[in-house]
C-alpha positions in Angstrom: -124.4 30.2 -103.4 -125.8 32.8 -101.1 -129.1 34.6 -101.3 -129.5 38.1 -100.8 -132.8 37.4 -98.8 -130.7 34.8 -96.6 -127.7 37.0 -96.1 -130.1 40.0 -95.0 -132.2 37.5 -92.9 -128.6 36.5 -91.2 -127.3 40.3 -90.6 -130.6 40.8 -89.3 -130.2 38.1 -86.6 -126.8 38.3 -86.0 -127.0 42.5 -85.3 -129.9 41.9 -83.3 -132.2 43.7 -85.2 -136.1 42.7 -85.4 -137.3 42.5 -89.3 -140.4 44.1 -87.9 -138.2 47.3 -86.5 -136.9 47.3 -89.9 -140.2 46.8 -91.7 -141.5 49.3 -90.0 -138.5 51.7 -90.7 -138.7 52.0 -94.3 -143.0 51.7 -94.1 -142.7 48.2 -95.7 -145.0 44.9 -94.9 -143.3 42.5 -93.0 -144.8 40.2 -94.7 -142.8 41.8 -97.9 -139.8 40.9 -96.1 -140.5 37.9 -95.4 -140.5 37.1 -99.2 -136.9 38.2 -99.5 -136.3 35.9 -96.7 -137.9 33.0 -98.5 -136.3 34.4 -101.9 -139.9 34.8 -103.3 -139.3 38.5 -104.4 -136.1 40.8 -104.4 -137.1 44.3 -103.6 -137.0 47.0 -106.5 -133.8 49.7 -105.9 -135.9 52.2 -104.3 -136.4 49.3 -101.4 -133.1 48.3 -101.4 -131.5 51.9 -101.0 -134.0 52.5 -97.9 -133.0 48.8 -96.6 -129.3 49.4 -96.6 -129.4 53.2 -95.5 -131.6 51.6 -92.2 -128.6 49.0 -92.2 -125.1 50.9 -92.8 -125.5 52.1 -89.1 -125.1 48.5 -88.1 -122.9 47.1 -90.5 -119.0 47.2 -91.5 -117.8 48.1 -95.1 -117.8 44.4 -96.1 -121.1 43.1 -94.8 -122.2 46.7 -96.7 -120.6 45.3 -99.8 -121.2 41.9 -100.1 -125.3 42.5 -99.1 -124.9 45.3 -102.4 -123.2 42.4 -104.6 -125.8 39.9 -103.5 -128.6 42.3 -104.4 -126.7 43.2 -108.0 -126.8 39.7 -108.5 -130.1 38.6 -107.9 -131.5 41.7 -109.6 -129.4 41.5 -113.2 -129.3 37.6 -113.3 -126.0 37.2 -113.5 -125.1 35.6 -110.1 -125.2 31.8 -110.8 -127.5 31.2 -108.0 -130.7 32.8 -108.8 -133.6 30.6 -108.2 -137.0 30.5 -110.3 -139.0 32.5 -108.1 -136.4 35.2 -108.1 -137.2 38.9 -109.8 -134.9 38.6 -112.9 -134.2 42.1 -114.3 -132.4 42.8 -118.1 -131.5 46.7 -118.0 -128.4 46.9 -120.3 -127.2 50.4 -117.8 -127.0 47.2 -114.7 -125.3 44.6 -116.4 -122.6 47.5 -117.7 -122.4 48.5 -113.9 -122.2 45.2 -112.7 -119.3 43.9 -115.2 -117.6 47.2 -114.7 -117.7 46.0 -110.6 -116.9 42.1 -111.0 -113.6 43.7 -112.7 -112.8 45.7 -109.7 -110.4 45.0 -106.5 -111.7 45.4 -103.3 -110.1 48.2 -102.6 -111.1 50.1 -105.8 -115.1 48.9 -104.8 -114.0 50.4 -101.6 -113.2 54.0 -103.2 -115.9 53.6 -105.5 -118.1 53.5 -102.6 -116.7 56.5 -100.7 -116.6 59.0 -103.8 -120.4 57.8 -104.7 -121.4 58.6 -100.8 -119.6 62.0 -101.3 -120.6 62.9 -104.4 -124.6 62.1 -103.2 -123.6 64.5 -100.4 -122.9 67.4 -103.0 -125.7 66.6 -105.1 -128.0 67.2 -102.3 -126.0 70.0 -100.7 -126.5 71.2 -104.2 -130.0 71.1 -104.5 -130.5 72.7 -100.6 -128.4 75.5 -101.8 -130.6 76.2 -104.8 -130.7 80.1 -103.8 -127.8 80.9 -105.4 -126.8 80.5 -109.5 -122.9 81.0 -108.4 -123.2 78.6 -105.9 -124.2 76.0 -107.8 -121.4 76.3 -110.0 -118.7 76.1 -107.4 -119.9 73.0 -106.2 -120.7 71.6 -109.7 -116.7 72.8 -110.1 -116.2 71.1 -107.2 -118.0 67.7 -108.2 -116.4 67.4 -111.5 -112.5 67.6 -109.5 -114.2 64.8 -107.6 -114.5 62.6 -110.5 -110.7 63.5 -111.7 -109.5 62.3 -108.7 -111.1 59.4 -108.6 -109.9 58.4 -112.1 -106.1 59.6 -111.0 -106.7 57.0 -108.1 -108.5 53.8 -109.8 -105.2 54.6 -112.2 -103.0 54.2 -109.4 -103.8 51.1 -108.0 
């Protein structure tokens, strides 16, 4: 089974992107990268969030998702190939997240994806636009509509 730090190690070479420019990047050791390479460590969310928003520049929707799934795994121990010197991590929220995803179709993890980006958007519009009491509440309006039509479209397909 794939590794997360092999799969990243692989988009790294095949995008032609030095782990040092990336290291650098996100003010990591690349030494610390080199131990997701070697699957001696799997970096904490924080890490992973600044890896993949370095990344998603270079990368298409699937390479995006399946790097995300390989990092679920490894993180929550439940992908079957997690090897003794991986980080195993039991946080009942993750392994709810990550059943809820092994359930979905691609297509759903697509729109999951978009809505999440979106609604990250409007959470931080939000919080720039923290002038205005009024304001808040039309985009919190605005958020919750979001989430209605997301259901409306998971029930759809």
């Amino acid at each position: 089974m794939e590794k997360f730090g092999t799969y990243l190690k692989l988009l790294l070479w095949n995008k032609g992107i030095l782990a040092i420019d990336l290291a650098q990047e996100i003010s990591m050791s690349p030494a610390t990268l080199t131990k997701y390479f070697k699957q001696y460590s799997v970096p904490d969310r924080d890490t992973f969030g600044k890896i993949l928003d370095y990344l998603r520049a270079f990368l298409n929707q699937e390479e995006e998702m399946r790097l995300l799934d390989l990092f679920i795994e490894e993180k929550s121990g439940f992908g079957m190939g997690l090897t003794g010197n991986a980080i195993m991590v039991y946080d009942p929220l993750d392994r709810l997240i990550f059943e809820e995803l092994k359930q979905l179709k691609k297509s759903q993890k697509e729109t999951l994806i978009k809505h999440l980006r979106e609604s990250q958007c409007t959470h931080t519009a939000i919080i720039a636009k923290n002038k205005c009491p009024m304001g808040k509440i039309s985009q919190q309006r605005k958020t919750g509509g979001a989430a209605m039509k997301l259901k409306a479209e998971f029930a759809a397909k």
